[in-house]
C-alpha positions in Angstrom: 48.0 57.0 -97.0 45.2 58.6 -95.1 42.9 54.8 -95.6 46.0 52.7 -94.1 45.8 55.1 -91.2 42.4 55.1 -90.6 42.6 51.3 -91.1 45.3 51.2 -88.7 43.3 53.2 -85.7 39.9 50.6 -86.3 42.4 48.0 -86.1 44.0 49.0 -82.7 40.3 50.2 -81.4 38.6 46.6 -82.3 42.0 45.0 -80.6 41.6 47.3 -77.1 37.7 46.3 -77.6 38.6 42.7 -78.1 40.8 43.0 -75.1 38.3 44.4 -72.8 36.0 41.5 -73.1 38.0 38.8 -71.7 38.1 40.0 -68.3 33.7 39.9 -68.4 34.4 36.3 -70.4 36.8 35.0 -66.9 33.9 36.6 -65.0 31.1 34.8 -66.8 33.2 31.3 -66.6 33.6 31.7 -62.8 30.0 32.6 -62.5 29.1 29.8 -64.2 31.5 27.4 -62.9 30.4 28.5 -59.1 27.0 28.2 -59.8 27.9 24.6 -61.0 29.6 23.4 -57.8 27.3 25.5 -55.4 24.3 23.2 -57.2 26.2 20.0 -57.3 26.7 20.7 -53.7 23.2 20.6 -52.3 22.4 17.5 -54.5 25.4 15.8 -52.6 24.0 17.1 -49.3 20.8 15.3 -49.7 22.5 12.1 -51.0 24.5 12.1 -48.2 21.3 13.3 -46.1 19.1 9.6 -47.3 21.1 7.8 -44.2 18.4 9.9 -42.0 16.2 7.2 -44.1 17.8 4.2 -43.1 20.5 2.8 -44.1 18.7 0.8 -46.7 18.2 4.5 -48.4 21.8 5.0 -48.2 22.6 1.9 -50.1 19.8 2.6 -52.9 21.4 5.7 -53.4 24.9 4.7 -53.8 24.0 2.1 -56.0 22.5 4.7 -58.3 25.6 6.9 -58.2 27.6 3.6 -59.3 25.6 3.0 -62.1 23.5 -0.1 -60.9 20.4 0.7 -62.2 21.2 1.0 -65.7 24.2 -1.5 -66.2 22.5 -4.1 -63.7 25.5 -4.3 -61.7 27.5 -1.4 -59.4 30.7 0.3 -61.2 32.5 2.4 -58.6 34.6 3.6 -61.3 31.8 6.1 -62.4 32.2 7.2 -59.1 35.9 7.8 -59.9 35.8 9.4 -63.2 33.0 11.9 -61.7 34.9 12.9 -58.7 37.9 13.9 -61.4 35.6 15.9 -63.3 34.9 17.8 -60.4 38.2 17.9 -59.2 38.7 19.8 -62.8 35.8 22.3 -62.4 37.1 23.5 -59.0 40.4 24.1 -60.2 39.2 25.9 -63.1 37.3 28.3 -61.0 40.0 28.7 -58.3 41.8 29.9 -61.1 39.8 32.2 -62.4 38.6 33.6 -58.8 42.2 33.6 -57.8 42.8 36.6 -59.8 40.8 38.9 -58.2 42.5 38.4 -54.7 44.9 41.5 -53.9 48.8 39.8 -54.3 50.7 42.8 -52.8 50.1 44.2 -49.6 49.8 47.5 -51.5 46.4 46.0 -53.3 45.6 44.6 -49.6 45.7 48.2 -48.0 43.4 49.3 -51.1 40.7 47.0 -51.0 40.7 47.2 -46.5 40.3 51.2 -47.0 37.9 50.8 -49.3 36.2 48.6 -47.3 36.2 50.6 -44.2 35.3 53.5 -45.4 32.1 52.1 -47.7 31.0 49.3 -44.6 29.1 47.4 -46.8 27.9 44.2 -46.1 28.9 43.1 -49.8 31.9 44.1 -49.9 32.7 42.4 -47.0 31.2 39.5 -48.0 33.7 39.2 -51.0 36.5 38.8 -47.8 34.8 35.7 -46.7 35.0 34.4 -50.4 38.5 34.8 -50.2 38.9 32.8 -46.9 36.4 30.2 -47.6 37.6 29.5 -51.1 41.0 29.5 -49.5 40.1 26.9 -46.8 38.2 24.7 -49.8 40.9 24.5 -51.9 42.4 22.4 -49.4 39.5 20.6 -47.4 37.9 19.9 -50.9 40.9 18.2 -52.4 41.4 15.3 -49.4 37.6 14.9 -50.0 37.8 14.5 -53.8 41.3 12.4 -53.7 39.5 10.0 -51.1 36.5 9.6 -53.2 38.9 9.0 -56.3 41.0 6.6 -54.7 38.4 4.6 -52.6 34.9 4.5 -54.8 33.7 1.3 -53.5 34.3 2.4 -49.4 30.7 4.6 -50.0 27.6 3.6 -48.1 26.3 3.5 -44.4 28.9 1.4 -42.8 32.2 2.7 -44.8 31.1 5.9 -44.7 31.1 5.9 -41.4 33.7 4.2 -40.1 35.6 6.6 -42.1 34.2 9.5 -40.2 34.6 7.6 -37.0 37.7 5.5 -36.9 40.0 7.5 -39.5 39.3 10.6 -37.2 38.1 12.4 -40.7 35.2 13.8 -39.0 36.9 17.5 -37.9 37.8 17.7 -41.6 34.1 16.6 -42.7 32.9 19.4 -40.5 35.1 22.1 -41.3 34.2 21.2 -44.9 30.6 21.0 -44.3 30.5 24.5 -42.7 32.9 26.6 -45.1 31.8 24.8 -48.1 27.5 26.1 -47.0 29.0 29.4 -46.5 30.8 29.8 -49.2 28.3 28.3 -52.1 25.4 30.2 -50.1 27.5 33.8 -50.2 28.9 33.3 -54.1 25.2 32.2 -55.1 23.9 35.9 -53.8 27.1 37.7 -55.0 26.3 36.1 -58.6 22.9 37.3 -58.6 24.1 40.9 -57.7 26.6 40.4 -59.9 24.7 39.9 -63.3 21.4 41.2 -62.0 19.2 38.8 -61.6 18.0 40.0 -57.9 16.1 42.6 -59.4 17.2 46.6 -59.0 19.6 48.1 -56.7 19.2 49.9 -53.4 18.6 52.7 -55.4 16.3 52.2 -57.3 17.9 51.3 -60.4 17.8 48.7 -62.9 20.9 46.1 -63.6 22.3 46.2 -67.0 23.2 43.5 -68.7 25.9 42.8 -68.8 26.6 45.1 -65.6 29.7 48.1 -66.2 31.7 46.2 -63.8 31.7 43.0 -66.0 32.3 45.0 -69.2 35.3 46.1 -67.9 36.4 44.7 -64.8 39.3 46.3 -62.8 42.4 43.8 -62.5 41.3 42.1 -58.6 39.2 44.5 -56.8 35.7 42.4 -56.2 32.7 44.3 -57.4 30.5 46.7 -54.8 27.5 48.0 -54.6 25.9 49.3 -56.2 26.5 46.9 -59.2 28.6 48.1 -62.2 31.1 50.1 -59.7 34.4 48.6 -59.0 37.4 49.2 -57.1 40.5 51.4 -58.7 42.7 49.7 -60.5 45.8 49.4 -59.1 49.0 50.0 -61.5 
């Protein structure tokens, strides 16, 4: 009788364990997923950037993109199938950075005292995450369903009479702006995150993995130091 009951207590301890390491799993997907789209980002800058170069370089690099120098003839389908697969990964990490954002005014009033009272540029930073991210979600999707639906329309002169004639140039710059600021702040929060900018303000060493990924409260963003983390909120 007394093994079942000892079998029965390791077998609830390993479950709460178990349980405890998805929430650093969902942290270590967003990480990773962000760090995807925040490099895939500055490769698209500079594609985009070649029409500085001429328009000749514009053209060379879109027929890379569609596949012309390897099939020996332009596919704009690749272009197609690529914007859906990154249609996918920022859904996925929407999803998984979604939630950590307070849903109750209750949560809101946490996290805004906390934040006033610790005045912290990191913490606030983690509030322009939120509004970015929630600006992106929309500016990136009429981006991604127009590269989808119109692959061929890429290249000096559709580009731009895109921009010009279709009036999409405030969205382009709104884009442009929020999507800098937001892979530029997520890229430094990762590194704080998991460690990899060396020790803290005080003089202290990250762990890996950091407390606050170990067991991660249910929305509150991490603070610094790393490996401390908002209350959790019942």
């Amino acid at each position: 009788m007394g093994n079942s009951n000892e079998l029965a207590v390791g077998a609830a301890l390993t479950g709460r364990r178990e349980g405890r390491l998805w929430p650093a799993r969902l942290d270590f997907m967003q990480s990773v997923s962000g760090l995807f789209l925040a490099l895939f980002l500055w490769v698209h800058l500079f594609a985009e950037a070649s029409i500085l170069l001429g328009k000749d370089a514009m053209y060379r690099v879109t027929m890379f993109f569609e596949g012309y120098y390897v099939f020996g003839e332009p596919y704009p389908i690749i272009i197609t199938l690529f914007s859906a697969f990154i249609s996918a990964i920022v859904i996925l990490h929407a999803v998984l950075a979604v939630r950590k954002i307070p849903v109750t005014y209750r949560q809101y009033r946490v996290y805004r005292d906390h934040r006033k009272v610790l005045r912290h540029e990191d913490t606030s930073l983690w509030w322009v995450q939120v509004y970015t991210g929630f600006a992106l979600f929309f500016l990136a999707s009429v981006h991604l369903y127009g590269m989808m639906s119109q692959p061929a329309n890429i290249g000096p002169y559709a580009s731009a009479d895109r921009v010009v004639s279709e009036w999409m140039w405030p969205l382009y710059l709104l884009l442009l702006v929020t999507a800098v600021v937001h892979a530029a702040v997520g890229s430094y929060r990762v590194g704080v995150k998991w460690g990899w900018l060396g020790e803290s303000s005080i003089g202290r060493p990250h762990s890996w993995p950091p407390r606050s990924a170990r067991t991660p409260s249910r929305w509150a963003p991490p603070i610094w130091p790393p490996g401390r983390s908002l209350k959790r909120v019942p």
